[in-house]
C-alpha positions as CSV (number, residue, x, y, z in Angstrom):
1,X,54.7,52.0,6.6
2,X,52.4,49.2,4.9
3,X,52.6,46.0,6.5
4,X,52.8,43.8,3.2
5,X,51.9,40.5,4.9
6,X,48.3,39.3,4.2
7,X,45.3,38.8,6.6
8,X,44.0,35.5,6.8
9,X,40.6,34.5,7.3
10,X,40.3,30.3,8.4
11,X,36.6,28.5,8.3
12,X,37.2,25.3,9.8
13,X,34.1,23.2,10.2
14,X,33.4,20.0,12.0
15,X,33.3,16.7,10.2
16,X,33.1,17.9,6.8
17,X,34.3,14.9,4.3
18,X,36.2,16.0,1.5
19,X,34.7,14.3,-0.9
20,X,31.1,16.4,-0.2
21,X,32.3,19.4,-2.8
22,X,30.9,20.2,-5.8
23,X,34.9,21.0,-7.0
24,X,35.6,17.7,-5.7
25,X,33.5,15.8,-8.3
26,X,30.4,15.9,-6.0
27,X,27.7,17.1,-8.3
28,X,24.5,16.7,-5.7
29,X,26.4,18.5,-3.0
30,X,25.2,22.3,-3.3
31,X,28.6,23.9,-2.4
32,X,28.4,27.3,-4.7
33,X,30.2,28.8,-2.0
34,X,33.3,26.5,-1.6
35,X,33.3,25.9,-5.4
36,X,33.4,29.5,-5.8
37,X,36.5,29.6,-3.7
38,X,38.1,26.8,-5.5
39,X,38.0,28.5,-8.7
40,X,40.1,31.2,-7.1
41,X,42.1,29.0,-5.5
42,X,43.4,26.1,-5.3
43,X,41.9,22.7,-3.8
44,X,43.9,20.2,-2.2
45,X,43.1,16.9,-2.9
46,X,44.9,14.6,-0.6
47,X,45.0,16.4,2.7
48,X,45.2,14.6,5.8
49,X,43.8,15.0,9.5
50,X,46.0,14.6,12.1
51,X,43.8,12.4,14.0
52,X,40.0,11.4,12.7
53,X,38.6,12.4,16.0
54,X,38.1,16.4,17.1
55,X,39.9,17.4,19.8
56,X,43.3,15.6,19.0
57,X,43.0,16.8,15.3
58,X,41.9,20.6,16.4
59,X,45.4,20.7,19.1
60,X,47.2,18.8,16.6
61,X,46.7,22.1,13.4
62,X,47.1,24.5,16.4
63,X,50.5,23.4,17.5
64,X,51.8,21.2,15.0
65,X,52.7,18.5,17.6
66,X,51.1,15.0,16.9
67,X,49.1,13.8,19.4
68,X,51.0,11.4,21.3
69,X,53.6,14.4,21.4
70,X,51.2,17.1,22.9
71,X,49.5,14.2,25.2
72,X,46.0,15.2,23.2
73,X,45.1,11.5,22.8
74,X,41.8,11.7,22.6
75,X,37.9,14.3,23.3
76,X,38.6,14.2,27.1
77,X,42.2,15.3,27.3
78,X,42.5,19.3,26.8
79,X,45.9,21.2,25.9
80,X,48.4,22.3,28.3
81,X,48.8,25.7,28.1
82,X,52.2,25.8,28.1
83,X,52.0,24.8,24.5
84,X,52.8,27.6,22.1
85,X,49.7,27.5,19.4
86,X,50.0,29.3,16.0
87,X,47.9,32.4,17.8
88,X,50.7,32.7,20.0
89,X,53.4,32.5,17.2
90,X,51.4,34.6,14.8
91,X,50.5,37.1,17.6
92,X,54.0,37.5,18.6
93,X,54.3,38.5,14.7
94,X,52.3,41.2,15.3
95,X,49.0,40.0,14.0
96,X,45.4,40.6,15.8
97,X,44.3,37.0,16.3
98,X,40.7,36.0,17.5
99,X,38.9,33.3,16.9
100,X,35.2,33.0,16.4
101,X,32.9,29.9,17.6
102,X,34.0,26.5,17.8
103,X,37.8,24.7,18.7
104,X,36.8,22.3,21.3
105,X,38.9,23.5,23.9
106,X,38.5,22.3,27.3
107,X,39.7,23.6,30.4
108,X,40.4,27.0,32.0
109,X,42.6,28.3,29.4
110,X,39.9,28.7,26.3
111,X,42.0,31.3,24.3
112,X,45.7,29.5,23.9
113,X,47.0,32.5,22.3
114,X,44.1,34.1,20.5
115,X,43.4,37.8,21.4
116,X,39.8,37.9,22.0
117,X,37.3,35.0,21.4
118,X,33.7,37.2,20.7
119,X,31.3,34.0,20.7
120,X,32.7,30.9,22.6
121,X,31.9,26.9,21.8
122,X,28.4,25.1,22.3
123,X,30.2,22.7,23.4
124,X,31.3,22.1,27.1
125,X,34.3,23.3,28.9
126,X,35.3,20.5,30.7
127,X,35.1,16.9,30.2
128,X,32.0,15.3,31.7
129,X,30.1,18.8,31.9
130,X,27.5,17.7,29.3
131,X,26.3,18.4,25.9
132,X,24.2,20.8,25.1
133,X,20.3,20.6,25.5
134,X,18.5,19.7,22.5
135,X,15.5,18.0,24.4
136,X,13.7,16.4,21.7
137,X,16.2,16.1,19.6
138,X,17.9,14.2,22.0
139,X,17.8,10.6,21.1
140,X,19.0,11.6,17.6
141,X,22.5,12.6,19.0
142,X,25.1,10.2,20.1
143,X,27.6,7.7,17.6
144,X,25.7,4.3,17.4
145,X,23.0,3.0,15.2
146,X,19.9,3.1,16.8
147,X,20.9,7.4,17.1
148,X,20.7,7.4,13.5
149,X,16.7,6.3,13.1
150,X,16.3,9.8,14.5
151,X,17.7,11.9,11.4
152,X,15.6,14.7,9.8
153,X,14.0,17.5,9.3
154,X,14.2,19.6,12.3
155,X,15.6,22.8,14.2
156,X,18.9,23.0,16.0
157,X,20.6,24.5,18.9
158,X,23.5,23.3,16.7
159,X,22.2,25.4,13.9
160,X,21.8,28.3,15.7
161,X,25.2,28.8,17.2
162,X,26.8,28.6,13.4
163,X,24.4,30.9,12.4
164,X,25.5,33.2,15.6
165,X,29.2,32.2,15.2
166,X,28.6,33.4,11.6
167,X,27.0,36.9,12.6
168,X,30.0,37.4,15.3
169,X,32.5,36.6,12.2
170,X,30.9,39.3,10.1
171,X,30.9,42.3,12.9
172,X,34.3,40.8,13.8
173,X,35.9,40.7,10.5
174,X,34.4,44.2,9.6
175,X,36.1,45.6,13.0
176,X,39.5,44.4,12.0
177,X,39.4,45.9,8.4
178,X,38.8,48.9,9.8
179,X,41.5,48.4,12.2
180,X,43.8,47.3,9.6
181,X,42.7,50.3,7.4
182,X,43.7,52.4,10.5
183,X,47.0,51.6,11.6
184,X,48.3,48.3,9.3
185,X,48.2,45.7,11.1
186,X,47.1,42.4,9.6
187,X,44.7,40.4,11.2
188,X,43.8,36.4,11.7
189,X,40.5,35.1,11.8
190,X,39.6,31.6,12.6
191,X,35.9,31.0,11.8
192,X,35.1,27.5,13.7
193,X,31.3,26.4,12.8
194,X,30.2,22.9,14.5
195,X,27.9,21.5,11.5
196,X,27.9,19.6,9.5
197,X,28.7,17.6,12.7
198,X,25.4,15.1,13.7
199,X,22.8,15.0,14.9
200,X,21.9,14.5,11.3
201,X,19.4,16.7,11.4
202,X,18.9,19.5,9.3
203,X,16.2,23.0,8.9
204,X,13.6,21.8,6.5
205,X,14.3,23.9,3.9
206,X,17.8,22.8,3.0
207,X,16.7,19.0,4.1
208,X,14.1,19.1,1.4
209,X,16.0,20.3,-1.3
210,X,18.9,18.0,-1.0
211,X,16.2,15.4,-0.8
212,X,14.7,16.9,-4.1
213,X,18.3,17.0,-5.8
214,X,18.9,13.7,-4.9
215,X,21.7,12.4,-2.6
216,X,24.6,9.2,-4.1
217,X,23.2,5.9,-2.8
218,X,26.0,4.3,-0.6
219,X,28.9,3.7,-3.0
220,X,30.7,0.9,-1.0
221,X,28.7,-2.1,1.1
222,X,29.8,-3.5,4.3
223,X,32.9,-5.8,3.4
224,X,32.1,-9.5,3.6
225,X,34.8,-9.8,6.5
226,X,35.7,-6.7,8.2
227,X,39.7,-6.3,9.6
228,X,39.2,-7.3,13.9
229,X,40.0,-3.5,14.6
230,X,37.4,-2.4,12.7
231,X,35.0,-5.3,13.7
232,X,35.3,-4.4,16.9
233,X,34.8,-0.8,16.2
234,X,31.5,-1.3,14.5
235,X,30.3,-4.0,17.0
236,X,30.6,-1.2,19.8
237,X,29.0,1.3,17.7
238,X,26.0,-0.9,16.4
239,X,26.4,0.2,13.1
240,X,25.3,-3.2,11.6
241,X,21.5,-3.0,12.1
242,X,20.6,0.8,10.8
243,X,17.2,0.7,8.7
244,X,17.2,2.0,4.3
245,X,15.6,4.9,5.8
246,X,17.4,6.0,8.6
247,X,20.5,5.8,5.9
248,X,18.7,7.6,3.5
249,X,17.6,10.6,6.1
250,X,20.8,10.4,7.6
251,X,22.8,11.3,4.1
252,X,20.1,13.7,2.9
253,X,20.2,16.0,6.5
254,X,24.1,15.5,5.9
255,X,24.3,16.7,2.7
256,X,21.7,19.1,3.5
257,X,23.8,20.5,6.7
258,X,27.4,20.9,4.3
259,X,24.6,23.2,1.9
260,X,24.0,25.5,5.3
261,X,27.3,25.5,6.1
262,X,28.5,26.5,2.7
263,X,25.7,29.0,2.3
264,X,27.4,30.4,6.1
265,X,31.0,30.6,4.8
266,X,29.7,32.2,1.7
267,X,29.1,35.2,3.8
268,X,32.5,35.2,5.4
269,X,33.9,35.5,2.5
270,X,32.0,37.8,1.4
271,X,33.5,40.2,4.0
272,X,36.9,40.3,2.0
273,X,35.7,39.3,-1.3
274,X,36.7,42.7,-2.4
275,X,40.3,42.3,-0.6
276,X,43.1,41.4,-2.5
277,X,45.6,41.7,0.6
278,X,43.3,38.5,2.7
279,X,44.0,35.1,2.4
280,X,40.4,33.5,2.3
281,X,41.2,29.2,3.5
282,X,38.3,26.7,4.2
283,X,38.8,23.3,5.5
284,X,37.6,20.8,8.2
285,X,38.4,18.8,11.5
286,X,38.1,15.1,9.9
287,X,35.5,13.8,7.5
288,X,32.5,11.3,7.8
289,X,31.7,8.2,6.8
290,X,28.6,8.7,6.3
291,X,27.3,4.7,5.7
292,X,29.9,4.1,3.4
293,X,31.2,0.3,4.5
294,X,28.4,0.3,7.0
295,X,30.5,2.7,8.8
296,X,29.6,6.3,10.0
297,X,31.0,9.3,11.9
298,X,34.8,9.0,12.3
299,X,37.6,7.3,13.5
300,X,38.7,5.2,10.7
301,X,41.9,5.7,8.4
302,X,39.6,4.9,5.5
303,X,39.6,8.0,2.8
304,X,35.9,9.1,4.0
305,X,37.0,9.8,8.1
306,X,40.8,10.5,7.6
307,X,40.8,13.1,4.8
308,X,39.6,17.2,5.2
309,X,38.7,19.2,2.3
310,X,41.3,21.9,2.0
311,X,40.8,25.1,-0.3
312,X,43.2,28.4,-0.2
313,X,42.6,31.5,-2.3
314,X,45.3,34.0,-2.1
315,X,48.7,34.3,-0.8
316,X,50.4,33.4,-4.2
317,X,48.3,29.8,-4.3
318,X,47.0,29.4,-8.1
319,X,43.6,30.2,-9.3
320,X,41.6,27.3,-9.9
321,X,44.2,24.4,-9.8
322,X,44.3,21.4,-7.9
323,X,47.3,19.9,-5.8
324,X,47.3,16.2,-5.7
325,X,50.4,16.3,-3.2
326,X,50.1,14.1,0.0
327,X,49.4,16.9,2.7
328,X,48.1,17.4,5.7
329,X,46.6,19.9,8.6
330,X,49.9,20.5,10.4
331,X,51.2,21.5,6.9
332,X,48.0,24.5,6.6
333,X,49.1,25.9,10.2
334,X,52.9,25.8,8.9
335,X,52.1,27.8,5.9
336,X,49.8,30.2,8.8
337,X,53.1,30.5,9.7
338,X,54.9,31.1,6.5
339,X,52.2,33.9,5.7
340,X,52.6,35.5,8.8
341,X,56.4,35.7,8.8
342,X,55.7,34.2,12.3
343,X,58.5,31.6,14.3
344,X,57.9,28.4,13.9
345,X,56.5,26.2,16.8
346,X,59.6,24.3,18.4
347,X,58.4,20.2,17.3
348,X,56.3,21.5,14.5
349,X,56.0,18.6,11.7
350,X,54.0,20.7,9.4
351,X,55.4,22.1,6.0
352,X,54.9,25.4,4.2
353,X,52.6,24.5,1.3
354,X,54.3,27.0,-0.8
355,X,57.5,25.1,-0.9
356,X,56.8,22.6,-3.8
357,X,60.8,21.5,-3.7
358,X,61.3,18.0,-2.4
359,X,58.0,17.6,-1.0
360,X,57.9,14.1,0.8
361,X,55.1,13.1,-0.8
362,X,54.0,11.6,3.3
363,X,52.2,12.3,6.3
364,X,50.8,10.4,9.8
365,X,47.3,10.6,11.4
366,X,46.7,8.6,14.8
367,X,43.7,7.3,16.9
368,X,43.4,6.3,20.4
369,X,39.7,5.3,20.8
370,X,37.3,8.0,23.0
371,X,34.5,8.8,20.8
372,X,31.6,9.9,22.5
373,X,29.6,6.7,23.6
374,X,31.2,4.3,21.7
375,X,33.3,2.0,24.2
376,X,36.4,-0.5,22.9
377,X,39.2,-1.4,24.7
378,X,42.5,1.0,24.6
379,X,43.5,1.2,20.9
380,X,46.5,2.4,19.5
381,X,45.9,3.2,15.8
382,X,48.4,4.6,13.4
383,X,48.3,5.8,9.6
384,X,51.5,6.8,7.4
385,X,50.2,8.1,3.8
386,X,53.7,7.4,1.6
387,X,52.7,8.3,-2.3
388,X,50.6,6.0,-2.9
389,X,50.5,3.4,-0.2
390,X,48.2,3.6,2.7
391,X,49.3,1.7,5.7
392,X,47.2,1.4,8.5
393,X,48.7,-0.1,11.7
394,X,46.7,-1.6,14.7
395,X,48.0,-2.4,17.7
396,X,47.7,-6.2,18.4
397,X,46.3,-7.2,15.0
398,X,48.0,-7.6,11.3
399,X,48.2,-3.8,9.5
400,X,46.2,-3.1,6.7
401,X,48.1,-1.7,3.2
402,X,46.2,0.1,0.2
403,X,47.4,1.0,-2.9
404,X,45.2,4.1,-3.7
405,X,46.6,4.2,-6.9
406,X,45.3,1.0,-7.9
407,X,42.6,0.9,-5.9
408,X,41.2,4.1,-4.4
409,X,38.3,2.8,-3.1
410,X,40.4,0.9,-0.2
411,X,39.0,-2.9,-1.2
412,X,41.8,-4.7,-1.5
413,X,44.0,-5.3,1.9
414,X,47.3,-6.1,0.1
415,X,49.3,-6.4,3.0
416,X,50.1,-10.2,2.9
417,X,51.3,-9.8,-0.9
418,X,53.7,-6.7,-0.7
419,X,55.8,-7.8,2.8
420,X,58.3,-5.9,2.0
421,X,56.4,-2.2,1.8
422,X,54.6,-3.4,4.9
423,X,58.3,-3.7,6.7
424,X,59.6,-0.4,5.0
425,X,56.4,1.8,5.9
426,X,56.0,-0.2,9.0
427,X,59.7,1.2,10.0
428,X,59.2,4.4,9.4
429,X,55.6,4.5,11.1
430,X,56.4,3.4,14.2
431,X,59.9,5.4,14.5
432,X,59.3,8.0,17.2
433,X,56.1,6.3,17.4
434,X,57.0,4.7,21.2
435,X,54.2,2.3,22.2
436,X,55.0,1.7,25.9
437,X,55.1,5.1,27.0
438,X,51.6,6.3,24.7
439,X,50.6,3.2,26.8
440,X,51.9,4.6,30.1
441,X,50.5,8.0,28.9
442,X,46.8,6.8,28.3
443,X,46.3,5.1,31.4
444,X,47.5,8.0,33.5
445,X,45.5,10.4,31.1
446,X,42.0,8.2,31.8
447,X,43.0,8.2,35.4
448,X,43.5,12.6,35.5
449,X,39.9,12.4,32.9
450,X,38.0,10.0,35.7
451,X,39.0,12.3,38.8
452,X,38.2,15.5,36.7
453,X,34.8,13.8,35.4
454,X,34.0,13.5,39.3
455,X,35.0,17.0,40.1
456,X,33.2,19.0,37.5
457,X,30.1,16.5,38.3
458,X,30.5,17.9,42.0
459,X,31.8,21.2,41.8
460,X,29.7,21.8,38.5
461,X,32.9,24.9,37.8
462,X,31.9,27.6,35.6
463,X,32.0,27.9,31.8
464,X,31.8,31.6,31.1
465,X,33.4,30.6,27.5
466,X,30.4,28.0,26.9
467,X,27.5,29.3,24.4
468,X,24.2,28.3,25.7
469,X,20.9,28.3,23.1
470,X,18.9,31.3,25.0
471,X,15.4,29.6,23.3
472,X,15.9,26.0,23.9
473,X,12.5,25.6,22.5
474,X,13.8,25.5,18.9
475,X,14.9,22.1,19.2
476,X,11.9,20.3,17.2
477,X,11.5,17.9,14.6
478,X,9.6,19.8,11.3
């Protein structure tokens, strides 16, 4: 008998910010690809990450556990495997799950459910094994200021592992048509590119014509007085001092990186553009900042960091419609679930974005510091998205409160006027939200990260998972 669920095919990418989309009102961003999908689909406007940092948002969509719940607080701290993952619910279901390139596991266990894994991550398998060599390139990589004088024109190992993720997804995709063709069973693909991720660098030709199209000036200045957490933030990442140009080669090999990895999802889809029984879904890790505020990269609950594009064609989702709801990741790997007919995770917090009754209108995303080379002190960050209030809390300083409504642009900290939707929102952020043992948890985590950092830089373990740039060479400025 015909299986009448759907197969799904995922592109997640790395630091993608929503508002880069031609469908999103973006008109220099050269997305035909994604705006192709939108117009069969439907765009979600307000979706959420988990967490604006990689490896707690990526564990967070896989097993619909918030961070502080699954103990991913931050890029060092890797999933225990005794945490069911949507591959393993979905699997169970009877779908052929395999994921392609990228999701920043670390550790021995790099499948967590998934099937096979063709092409593994460029990225290291253990905390404190490295990055990957870009030699050149090198001073160009990295989340401070003075990195960002290196943007440009150039070739990427970076690149070339989304372009070989992308070839993997094509052969891979093809295989489980036929397979489905053969015997019925549906089949889940999670394409995971790493661009447009920095090193803001980008292969000449897309650099030069984003360069020739044009790319926004920076719409929003540094603030005269920024909030202590965020002051702190940007003093450890010395974002205050970057050069016009860097800024304007920086955004340019950006937007010039989100046109290669539109132009690479275009030919995913392509694979079951012709399919009306696949679910085709794109969407991102977190977002970037990209200079706006003086701010860059991630790690802020400001609109630009904290919100993922989030596009679905197929499945019963509208044709070219946008849903303005209040969503989030957790709520795309529940509906994974709802497709898929699979259990759901025991904790999961994530809703089936088919079910438009009573929808809360709500949803959390969390940060506990550990980006790359930027070093604060312990932070305890925590967002709650309630219609159309934004409140951001900070552990040891006053919370910030938006009304995106009113002012979508995030300029005016109205947190001292409206006391009591700072004490409501405040309540129901912090409820199951227990700061003494995250507390407890992160100093035992760094103490486990500091002892496996010293093992892997003895032991120097294996990482037969890890994708390693065979022609190193490429990595040039052009």
């Amino acid at each position: 008998m015909t299986d009448p669920r759907p197969n799904i095919v995922l592109v997640m990418t790395d630091q993608h910010a929503a508002r880069v989309l031609g469908s999103a009102g973006d008109r220099l961003a050269q997305t035909p690809a994604l705006d192709a999908l939108a117009t069969k689909g439907t765009r979600f406007e307000n979706c959420y990450c988990p967490s604006p940092l990689c490896v707690p948002s990526r564990m967070a969509f896989l097993t619909g556990l918030e961070p502080h719940v699954s103990g991913v607080l931050t890029n060092d701290d890797y999933l225990r495997s005794d945490i069911p993952t949507i591959a393993h619910a979905m699997g169970t279901a009877g779908y052929d799950c395999r994921l392609i390139g990228r999701m920043h596991f670390y550790g021995p266990d790099q499948l967590h459910g998934f099937a096979k894994r063709p092409i593994g991550d460029i990225g290291p398998s253990w905390p404190g094994s490295g990055a990957p060599d870009i030699g050149p390139l090198t001073s160009a990589r990295g989340n401070r200021g003075p990195e960002l004088e290196g943007s440009g024109r150039g070739e990427t190992s970076y690149q070339a592992f989304d372009h070989a993720v992308t070839d993997h997804a094509e052969r891979e995709i093809n295989d489980l048509i036929r397979k489905r063709e053969a015997t019925g069973r549906p089949f889940f693909a999670l394409v995971s590119l790493f661009c447009p991720h920095p090193p803001y660098i980008a292969l000449p030709e897309d650099y030069d014509k984003a360069d020739q199209a044009g790319v926004p000036a920076v719409c929003l200045p540094p603030p005269e007085r920024r909030h202590p957490a965020l002051a702190e933030w940007a003093a450890a990442g010395g974002v205050d001092d970057v050069s016009a140009e860097a800024i304007h080669k920086s955004r340019t090999a950006y937007y010039a990186l989100v046109h290669m990895i539109d132009r690479l999802a275009g030919r995913v889809f392509d694979t079951i553009a012709d399919r009306n029984d696949t679910v085709a879904i794109y969407t991102s890790d977190h977002g970037e900042a990209l200079g706006e505020r003086g701010l860059w990269w991630k790690s802020t609950f400001h609109e630009e960091s904290v919100k993922v594009p989030l596009i679905i064609s197929g499945g019963g989702f509208d044709q070219a419609a946008v849903d303005d709801r209040v969503t989030n990741l957790t709520d795309l790997s529940a509906t994974l679930l709802g497709l898929s007919h699979a259990q759901m995770l025991p904790g999961h917090i994530g809703r089936d974005l088919r079910d438009h009754d009573d929808w809360p209108e709500q949803c959390t995303s969390s940060y506990y510091g550990g980006l790359m080379n930027i070093r604060t002190s312990t932070l305890r960050h925590r967002m709650i998205r309630s219609g159309q209030y934004k409140l951001c809390w900070y552990d040891g300083h006053d919370p910030q409160l938006f009304d995106l409504r009113q002012d979508p642009d995030e300029l005016n900290d109205i947190a001292s006027k409206e006391s009591e939707i700072v004490v409501d929102l405040a309540q129901q952020l912090l409820a199951g939200w227990p700061l003494d043992e995250i507390c407890k948890m992160q100093h035992l985590s760094q103490k486990r990260s500091g002892i496996i950092r010293d093992w892997v830089n003895s032991c120097k373990p294996d990482e037969p998972m890890r994708w390693k740039d065979s022609t190193p060479e490429r990595n040039r400025y052009l």
